[in-house]
C-alpha positions in Angstrom: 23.2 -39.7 71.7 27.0 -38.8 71.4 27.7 -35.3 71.6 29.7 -35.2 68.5 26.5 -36.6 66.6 24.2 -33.4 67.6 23.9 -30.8 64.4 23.9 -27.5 66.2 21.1 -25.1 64.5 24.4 -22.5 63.0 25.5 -26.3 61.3 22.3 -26.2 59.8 22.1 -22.7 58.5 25.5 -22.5 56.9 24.5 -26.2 54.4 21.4 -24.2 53.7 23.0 -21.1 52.7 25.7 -23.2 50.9 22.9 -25.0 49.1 21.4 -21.1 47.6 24.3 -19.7 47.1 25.3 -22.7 44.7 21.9 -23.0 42.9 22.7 -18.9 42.6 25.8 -19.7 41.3 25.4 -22.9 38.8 23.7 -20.5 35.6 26.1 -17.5 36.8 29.0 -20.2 35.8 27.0 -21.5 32.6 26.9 -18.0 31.1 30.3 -17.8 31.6 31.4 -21.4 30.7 34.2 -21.2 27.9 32.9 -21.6 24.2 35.0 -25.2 24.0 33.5 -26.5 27.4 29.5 -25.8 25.7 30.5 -26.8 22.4 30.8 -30.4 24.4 27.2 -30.6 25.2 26.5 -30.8 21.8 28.7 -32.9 20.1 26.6 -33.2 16.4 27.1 -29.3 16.3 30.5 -28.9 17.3 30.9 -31.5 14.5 29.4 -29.5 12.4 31.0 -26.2 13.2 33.9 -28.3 12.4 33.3 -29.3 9.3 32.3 -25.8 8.2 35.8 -24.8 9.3 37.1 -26.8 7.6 35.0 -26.1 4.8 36.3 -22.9 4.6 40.0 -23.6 3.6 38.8 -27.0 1.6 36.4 -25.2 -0.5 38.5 -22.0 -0.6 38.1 -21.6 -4.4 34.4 -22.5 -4.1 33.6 -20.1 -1.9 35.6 -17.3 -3.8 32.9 -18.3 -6.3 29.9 -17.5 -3.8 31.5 -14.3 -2.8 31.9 -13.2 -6.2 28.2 -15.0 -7.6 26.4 -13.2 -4.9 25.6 -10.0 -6.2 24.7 -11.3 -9.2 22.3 -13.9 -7.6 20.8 -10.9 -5.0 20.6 -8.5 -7.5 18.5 -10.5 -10.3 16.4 -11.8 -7.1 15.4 -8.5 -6.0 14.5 -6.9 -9.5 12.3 -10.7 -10.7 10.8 -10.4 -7.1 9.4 -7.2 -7.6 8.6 -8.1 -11.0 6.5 -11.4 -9.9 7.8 -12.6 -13.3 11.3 -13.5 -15.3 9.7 -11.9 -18.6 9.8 -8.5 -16.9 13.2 -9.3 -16.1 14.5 -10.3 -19.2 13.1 -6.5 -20.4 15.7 -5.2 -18.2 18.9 -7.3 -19.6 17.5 -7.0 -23.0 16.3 -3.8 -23.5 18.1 -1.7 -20.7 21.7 -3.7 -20.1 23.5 -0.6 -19.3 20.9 0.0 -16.3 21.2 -3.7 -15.2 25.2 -2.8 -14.6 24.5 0.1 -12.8 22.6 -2.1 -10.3 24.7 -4.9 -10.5 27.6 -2.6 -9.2 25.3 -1.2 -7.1 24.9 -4.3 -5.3 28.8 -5.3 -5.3 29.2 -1.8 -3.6 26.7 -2.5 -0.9 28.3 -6.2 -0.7 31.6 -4.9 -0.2 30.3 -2.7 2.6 28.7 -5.3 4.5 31.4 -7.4 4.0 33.8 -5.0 5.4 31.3 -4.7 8.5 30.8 -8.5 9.2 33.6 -10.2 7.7 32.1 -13.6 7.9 30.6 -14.3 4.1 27.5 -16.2 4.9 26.8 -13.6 7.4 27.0 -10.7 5.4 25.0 -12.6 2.7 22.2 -13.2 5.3 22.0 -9.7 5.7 22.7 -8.3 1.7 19.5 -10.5 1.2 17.2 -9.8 4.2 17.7 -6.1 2.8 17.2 -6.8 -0.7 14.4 -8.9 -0.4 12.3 -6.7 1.9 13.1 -4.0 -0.6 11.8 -5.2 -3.9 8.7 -7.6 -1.6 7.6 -4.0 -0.1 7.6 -2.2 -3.8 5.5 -5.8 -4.9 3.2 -4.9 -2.1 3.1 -0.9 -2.8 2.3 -1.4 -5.9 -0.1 -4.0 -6.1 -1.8 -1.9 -3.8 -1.6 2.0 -4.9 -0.2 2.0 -8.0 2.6 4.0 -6.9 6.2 2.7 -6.9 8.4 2.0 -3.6 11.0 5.4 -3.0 13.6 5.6 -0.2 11.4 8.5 1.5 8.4 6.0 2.3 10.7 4.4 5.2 10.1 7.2 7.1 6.6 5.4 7.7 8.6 2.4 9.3 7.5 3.0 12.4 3.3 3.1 11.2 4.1 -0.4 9.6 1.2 -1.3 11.9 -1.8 0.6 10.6 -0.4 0.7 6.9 -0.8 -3.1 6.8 -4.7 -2.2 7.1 -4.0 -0.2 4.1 -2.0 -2.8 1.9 -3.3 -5.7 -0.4 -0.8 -8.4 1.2 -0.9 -11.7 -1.1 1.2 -14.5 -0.6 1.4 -16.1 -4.0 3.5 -19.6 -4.8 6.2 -17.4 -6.8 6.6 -15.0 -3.6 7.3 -18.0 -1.9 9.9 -19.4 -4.6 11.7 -16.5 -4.4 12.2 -16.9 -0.6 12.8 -20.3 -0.8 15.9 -19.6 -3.5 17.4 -16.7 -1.7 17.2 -19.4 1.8 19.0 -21.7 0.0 21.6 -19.5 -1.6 22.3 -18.2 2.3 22.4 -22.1 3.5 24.8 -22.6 1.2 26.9 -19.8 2.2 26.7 -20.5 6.1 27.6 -24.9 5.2 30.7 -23.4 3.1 31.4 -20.9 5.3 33.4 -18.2 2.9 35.3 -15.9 4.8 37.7 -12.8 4.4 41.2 -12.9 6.0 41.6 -9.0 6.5 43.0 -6.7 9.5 40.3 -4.2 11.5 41.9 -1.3 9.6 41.5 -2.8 6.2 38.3 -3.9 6.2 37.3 -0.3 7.7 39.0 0.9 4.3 37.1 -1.4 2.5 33.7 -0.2 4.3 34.8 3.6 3.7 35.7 3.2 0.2 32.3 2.1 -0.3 30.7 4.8 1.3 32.3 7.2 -0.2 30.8 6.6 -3.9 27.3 5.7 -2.7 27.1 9.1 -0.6 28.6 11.2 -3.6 25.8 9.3 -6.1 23.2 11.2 -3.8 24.4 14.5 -3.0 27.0 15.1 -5.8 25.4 16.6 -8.8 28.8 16.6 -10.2 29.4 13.4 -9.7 25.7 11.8 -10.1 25.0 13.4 -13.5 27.5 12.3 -15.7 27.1 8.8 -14.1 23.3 8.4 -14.6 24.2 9.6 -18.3 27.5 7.2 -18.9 24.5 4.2 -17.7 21.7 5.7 -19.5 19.4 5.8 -16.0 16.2 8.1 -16.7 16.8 11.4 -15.0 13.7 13.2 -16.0 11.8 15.4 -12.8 9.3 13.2 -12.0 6.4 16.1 -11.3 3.1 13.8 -10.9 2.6 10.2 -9.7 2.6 9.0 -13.3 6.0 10.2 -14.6 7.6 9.0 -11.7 6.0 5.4 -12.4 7.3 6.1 -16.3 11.1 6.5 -14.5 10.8 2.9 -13.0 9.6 1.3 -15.7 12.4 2.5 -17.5 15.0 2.4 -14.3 13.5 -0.5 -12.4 14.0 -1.4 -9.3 17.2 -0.6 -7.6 18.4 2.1 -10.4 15.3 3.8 -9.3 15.7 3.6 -5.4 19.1 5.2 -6.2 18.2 8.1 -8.4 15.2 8.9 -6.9 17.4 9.6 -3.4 19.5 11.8 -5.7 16.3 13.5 -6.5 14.6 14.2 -3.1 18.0 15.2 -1.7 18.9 17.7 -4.6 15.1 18.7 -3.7 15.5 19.0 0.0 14.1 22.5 1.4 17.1 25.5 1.5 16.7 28.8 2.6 16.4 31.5 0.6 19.2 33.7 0.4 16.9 36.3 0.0 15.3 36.2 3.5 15.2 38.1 6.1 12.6 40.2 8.2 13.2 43.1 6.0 12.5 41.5 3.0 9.2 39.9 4.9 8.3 43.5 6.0 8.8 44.6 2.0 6.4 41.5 0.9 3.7 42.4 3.6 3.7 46.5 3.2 -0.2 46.2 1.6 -3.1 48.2 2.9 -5.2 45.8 5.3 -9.1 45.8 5.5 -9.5 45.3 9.6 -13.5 44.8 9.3 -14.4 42.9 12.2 -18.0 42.9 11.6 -18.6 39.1 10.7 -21.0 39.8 8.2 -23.0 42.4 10.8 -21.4 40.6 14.6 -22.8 36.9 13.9 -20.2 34.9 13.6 -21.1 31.0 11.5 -19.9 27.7 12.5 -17.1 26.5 10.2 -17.0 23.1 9.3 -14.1 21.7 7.2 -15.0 18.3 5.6 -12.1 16.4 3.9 -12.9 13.4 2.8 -10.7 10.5 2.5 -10.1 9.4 -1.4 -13.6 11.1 -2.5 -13.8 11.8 -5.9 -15.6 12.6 -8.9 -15.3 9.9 -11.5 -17.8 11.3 -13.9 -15.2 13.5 -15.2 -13.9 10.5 -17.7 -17.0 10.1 -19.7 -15.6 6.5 -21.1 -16.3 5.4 -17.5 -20.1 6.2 -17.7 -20.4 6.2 -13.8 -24.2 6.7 -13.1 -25.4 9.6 -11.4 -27.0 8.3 -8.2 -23.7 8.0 -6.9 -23.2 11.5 -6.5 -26.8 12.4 -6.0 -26.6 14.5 -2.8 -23.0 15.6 -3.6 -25.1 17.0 -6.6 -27.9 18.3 -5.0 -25.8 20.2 -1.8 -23.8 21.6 -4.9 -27.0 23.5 -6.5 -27.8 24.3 -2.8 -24.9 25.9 -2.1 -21.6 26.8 -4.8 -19.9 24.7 -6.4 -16.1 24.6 -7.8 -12.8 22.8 -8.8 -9.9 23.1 -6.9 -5.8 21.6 -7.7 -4.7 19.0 -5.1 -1.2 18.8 -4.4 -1.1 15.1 -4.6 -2.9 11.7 -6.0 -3.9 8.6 -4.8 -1.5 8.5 -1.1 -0.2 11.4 1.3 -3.6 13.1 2.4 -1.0 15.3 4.5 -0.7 17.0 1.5 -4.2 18.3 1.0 -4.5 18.6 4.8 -1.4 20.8 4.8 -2.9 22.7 2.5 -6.0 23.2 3.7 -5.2 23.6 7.4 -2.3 26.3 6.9 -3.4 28.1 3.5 -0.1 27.6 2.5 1.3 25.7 -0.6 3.7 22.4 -0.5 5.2 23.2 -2.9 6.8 26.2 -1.3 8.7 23.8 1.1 9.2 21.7 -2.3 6.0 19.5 -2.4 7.2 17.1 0.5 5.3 13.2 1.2 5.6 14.3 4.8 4.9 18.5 5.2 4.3 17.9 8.5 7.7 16.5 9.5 9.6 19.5 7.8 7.9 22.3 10.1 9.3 23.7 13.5 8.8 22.0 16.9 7.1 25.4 17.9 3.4 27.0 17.8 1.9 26.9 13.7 0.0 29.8 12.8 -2.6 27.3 11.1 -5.8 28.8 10.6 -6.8 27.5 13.7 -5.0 29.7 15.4 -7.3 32.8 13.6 -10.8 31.2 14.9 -9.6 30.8 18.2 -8.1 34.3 18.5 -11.8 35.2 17.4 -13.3 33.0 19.7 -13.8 30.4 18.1 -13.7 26.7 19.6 -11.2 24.6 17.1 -11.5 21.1 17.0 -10.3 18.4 14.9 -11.6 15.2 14.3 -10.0 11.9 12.5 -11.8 8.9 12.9 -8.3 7.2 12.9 -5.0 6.3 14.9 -3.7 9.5 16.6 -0.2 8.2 15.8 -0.5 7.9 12.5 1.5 10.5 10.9 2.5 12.1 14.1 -1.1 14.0 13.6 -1.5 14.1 18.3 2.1 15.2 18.7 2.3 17.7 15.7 -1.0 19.1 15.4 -1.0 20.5 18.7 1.1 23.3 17.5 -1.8 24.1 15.0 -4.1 25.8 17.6 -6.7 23.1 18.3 -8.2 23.2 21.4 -10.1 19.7 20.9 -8.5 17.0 19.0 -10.8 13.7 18.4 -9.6 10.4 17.6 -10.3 6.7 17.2 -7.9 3.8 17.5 -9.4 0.7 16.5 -6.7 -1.2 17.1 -5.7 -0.1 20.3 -9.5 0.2 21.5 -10.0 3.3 22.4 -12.0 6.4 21.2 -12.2 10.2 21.6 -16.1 10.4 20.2 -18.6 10.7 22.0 -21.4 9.2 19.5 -21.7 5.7 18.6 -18.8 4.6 16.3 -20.1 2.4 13.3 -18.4 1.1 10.4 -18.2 0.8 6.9 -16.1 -1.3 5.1 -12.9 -1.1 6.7 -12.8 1.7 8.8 -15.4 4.4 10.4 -18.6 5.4 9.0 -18.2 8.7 7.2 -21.9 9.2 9.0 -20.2 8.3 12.6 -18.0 11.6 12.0 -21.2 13.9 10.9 -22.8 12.9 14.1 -19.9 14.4 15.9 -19.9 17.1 14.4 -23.3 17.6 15.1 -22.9 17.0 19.0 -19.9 19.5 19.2 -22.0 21.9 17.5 -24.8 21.6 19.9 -22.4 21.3 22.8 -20.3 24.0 22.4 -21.6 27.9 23.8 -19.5 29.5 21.1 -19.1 29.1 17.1 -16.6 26.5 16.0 -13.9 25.7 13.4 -14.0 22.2 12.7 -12.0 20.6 10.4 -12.0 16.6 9.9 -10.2 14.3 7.5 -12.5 11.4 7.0 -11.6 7.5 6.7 -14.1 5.7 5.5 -13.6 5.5 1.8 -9.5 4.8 2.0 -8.5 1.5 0.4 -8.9 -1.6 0.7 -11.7 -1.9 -1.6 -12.3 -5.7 -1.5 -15.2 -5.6 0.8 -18.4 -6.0 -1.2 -20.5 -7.8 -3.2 -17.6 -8.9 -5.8 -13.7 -8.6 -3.8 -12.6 -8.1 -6.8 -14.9 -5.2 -8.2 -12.5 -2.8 -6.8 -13.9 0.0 -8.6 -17.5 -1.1 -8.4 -17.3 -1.5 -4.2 -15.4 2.2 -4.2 -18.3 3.8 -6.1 -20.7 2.4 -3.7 -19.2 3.6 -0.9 -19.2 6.9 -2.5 -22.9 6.7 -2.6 -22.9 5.5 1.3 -20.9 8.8 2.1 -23.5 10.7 0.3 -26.5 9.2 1.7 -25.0 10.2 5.1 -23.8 14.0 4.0 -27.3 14.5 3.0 -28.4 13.2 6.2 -26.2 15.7 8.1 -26.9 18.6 6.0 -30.8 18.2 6.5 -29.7 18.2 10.4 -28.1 21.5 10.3 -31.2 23.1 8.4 -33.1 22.1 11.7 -29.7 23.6 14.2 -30.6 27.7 14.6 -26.8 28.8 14.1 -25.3 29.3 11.4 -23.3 27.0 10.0 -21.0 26.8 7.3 -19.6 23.9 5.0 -16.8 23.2 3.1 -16.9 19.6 1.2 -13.7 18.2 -0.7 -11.9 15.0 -1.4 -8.6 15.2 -0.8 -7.4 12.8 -3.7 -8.8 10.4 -6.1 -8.4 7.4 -4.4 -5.4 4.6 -4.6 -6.4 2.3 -6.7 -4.5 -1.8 -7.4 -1.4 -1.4 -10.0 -2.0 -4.0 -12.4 -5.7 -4.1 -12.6 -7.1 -0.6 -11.8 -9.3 1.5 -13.5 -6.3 3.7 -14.1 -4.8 1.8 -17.0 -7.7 0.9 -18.5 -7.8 4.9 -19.0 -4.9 4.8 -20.8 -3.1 8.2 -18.4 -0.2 9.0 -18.6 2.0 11.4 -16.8 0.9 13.8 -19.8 -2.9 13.2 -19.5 -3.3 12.7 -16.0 -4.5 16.5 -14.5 -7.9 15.2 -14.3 -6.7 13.1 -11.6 -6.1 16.6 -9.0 -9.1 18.2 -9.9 -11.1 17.7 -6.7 -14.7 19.2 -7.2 -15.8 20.9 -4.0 -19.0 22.3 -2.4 -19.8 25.4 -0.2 -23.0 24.8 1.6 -24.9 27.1 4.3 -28.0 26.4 6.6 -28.3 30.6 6.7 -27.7 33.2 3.4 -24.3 33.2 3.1 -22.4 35.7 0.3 -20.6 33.0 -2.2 -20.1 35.5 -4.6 -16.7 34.7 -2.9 -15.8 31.7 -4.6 -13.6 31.2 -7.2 -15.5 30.5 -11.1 -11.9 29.1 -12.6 -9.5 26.6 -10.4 -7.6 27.2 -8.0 -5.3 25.5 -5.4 -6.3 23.8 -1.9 -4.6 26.3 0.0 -6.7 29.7 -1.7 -9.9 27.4 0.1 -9.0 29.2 3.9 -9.4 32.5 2.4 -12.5 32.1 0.5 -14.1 31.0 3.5 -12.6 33.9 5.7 -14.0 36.0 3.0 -17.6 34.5 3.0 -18.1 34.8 6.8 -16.6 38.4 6.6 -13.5 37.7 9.0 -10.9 40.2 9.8 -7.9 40.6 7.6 -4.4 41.1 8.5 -1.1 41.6 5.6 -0.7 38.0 5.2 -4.4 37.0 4.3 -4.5 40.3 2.5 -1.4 39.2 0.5 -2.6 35.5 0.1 -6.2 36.6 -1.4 -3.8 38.9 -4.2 -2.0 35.4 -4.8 -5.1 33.7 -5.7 -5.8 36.3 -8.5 -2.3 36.2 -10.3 -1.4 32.7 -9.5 -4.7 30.5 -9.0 -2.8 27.1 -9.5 0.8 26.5 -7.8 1.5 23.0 -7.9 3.7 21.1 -10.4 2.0 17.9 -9.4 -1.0 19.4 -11.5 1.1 21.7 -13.9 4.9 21.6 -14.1 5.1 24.3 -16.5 3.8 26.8 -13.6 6.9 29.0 -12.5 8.5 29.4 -9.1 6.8 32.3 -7.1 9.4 33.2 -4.4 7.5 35.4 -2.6 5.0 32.5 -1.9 7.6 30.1 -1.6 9.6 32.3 1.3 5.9 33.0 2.7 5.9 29.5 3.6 9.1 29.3 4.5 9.1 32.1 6.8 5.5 30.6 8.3 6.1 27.1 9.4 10.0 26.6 9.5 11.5 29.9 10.2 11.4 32.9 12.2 7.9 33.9 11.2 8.3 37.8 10.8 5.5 37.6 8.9 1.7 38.5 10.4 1.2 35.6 12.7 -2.4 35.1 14.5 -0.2 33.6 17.9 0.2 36.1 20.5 4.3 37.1 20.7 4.1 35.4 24.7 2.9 31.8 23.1 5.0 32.1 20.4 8.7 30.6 20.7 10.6 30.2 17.6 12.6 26.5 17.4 16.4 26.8 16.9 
């Protein structure tokens, strides 16, 4: 062979590497390949993009007529969407015009702004109705399933959209679908005709800030807000209970409501007092103190704080002629034990409320009645009444047969002075008990959660606090023998809970230690909007205070002292102290004070009562406890305690 003709092995090596580096290099180049060059490989499109271009200037007059029909079109869509149908619609333009203006320049407002942002019309009109439409499709949804209308404040649970959807009544109906299927087309039409707005950076940053401007000052400007509302005749009434704020938006509607109500919860956001300060903490807390540490002679009882999801008591409404087997062992631990009626802060959603309440013996309404206490408090430790028990030596545990990051409940509550937190995660698969998990209807057996109580009991070497806020009996109620019996299926798993209280009660009779329990629903439950038992009730935001009367139970496997308890009403937060007082605990200033509150003010909640006046030492109390210094008696040593900034 010739010499020239022999490939050395280097010849070889350098084709190869030239061979990877351009297989490296061809989608290096196609990412950066101009726009024109790509628009080649697909000729129909670039055709298209053409035409739409041209559209544009063709069509200019046409498309000034999208731009200016578009909040009209969005802004009817949204409100009959909601409304599943025109009728309800034609209400609004009929019989409240002057609100239907307020939202219609609502909507040009918010049109403008995007506009300003995107600049491209069909663009900005995608996204006007993408946020319009989830808006009014999520109140459909809330509704339909609670009863209780959509407010801007329930998008803090964005990021729980995952276990609410177990919660939610989700139907896809033919008109839901219609209503999609118009606002699709009304954005095709926009992207074939291609509007657009010829305007500098700078001016359509004017246009975005001149926007803003008016929608910030409707929610944080009384002065501004007020005589607006009034010139549009919106419904400004204080929506204290569940049922005047659904009488606002049937009177406001949709998007007048949204906008209101955020005027509302930001004139009611929490400020402090000018009145505090640790001298004025030191003033409220200068009481004589009983420090009895005798525990009713040294023997301290097991605590164990039952509250039971949506648990209620419908006898109270005798046109409903609920039988009494359903209650039967609610009944029978009640003649057992003591009986009562206590105020919950809240009806039919946000069992933070009532847990709240019941875990820090501390009113919402002193940090203005919040959906959310929990995310107001300070990234520091809580002086919950955990925190007592353990500093007594008590083992605190708390058990929710649920998702742990539902409500922030693992990241928050272990400020509250747990030292055993117990969940379960269906969905994930995985599970803090260590019983056998059964379930009933939807989610866990109420009697899954009395057997772990039970084991911790007999596990642990010294008394326990327990506190657990069941699952078992939260909506949906379509799993029985009629779906749509929603009422019927809830009463009978009313009766399954008390089949398995009973069941655990005649347990404890058999455990030597005594044991103390506190039973109590934490709201009546959420029931469908349309069809519940609710409206067939005829309440009203006048007549509805049946509806946060809980009845409650104190129940004892040894001779405990109820002489304790409470014969007339009073709020969830006075329950911590009656049971400190029936197991004899020690008393400090602050559950000295807090047992004189339950004399002269029983009830504190507006929810139940609106007439019910401020109390500002309560109200700084709070305050001072959960989001403040805390200068008042705390049960947290000062090294563990470390106040947030």
């Amino acid at each position: 062979m010739p010499k020239n003709s022999i490939k050395s092995p280097s010849d070889s090596a350098v084709k190869t590497e030239e061979t990877i580096i351009n297989k490296v290099k061809d989608p290096i180049e196609a990412a950066i390949e101009p726009a024109e060059e790509k628009k080649t490989r697909f000729p129909r499109l670039k055709r298209f993009n053409e035409k739409r271009e041209a559209n544009s200037l063709k069509y200019s007059k046409f498309n000034h007529f999208i731009m200016i029909i578009f909040p009209i079109f969005i802004c009817c869509m949204a409100e009959i969407n909601h409304s599943k149908y025109i009728s309800s619609f034609g209400k609004l333009i009929t019989e409240r015009p002057t609100v239907f203006v307020f939202d219609l320049i609502i909507t040009t407002i918010v049109f403008i702004f995007l506009l300003g942002i995107f600049k491209k019309g069909w663009l900005t009109i995608l996204v006007h109705s993408i946020i319009f439409m989830a808006l009014s499709t999520t109140e459909l949804f809330k509704y339909g399933t609670n009863g209780n209308h959509l407010i801007l404040s329930d998008m803090k649970l964005v990021k729980s959209v995952k276990s609410l959807t177990s919660f939610a009544y989700i139907k896809i109906t033919p008109q839901l679908i219609l209503h999609f299927v118009i606002a699709i087309a009304f954005i095709y039409l926009a992207f074939y005709f291609n509007p657009k707005i010829n305007a500098t950076p700078l001016r359509r940053v004017t246009m975005s800030c001149a926007c803003v401007l008016p929608m910030a000052a409707l929610i944080v400007l009384p002065s501004f807000y007020k005589p607006v509302y009034n010139v549009f005749k919106l419904d400004t009434t204080d929506a204290t209970n569940a049922f005047k704020l659904n009488e606002k938006f049937d009177k406001n509607h949709f998007l007048a409501f949204l906008v209101q109500t955020a005027s509302e919860s930001y004139a009611n956001r929490l400020v402090v007092p000018e009145s505090y300060s640790e001298e004025y903490i030191q003033q409220i807390m200068n009481i004589p103190v009983d420090t009895n540490e005798d525990f009713n002679g040294g023997k301290k009882p097991n605590v164990i704080v039952i509250m039971s999801e949506s648990y209620a008591d419908f006898r109270v409404f005798d046109q409903l002629k609920v039988d009494d087997k359903y209650y039967k062992y609610f009944d029978r631990a009640s003649a057992e034990g003591k009986s009562g009626t206590a105020i919950t802060p809240t009806y039919a959603s946000w069992t933070v409320r009532s847990e709240f309440e019941l875990l820090f013996g501390l009113p919402v309404r002193g940090i203005n009645t919040p959906n959310m206490p929990q995310r107001e408090l300070a990234e520091r430790e809580q002086p919950a009444l955990a925190q007592y028990y353990k500093s007594w030596g008590y083992n605190t545990i708390y058990v929710h047969p649920f998702q742990s990051g539902f409500y922030s409940r693992a990241k928050i509550y272990g400020y509250f002075g747990f030292e055993k937190m117990i969940y379960h995660d269906d969905q994930e698969g995985t599970t803090d008990f260590t019983v056998p998990v059964d379930h009933f209807g939807t989610y866990v057996d109420d009697s899954s959660v009395f057997n772990q109580i039970l084991y911790e009991i007999k596990e642990s070497d010294r008394p326990i606090y327990l506190h657990t806020t069941t699952m078992q009996n939260h909506q949906p109620y379509n799993q029985g023998d009629d779906p749509d019996d929603e009422f019927g299926n809830y009463l009978t798993w009313i009766q399954h809970t008390n089949e398995g209280l009973n069941n655990f009660l005649s347990e404890l009779k058999k455990i030597d230690e005594p044991t103390l329990v506190f039973f109590v629903g934490d709201h009546f439950p959420s029931l469908r909007g349309e069809t519940s038992v609710y409206n067939q009730l005829g309440l009203t935001g006048e007549n509805c205070s049946p509806l946060y009367q809980q009845k409650y139970f104190f129940w004892s496997n040894y001779d405990a002292d109820y002489s304790y308890v409470p014969k007339k009403e009073i709020s969830f937060f006075y329950i911590p102290y009656v049971i400190l007082n029936i197991i004899d605990a020690p008393h400090d200033a602050f559950i000295e004070k807090m047992n004189g509150f339950m004399e002269t003010a029983p009830v504190y909640s507006t929810e139940y009562n609106n007439d019910i006046p401020r109390n500002d030492e309560l109200d700084i109390l709070t305050i001072d406890r959960v989001v403040l210094e805390e200068f008042s008696p705390s049960p947290i040593p000062p090294e563990e305690l470390s106040t947030h900034d």
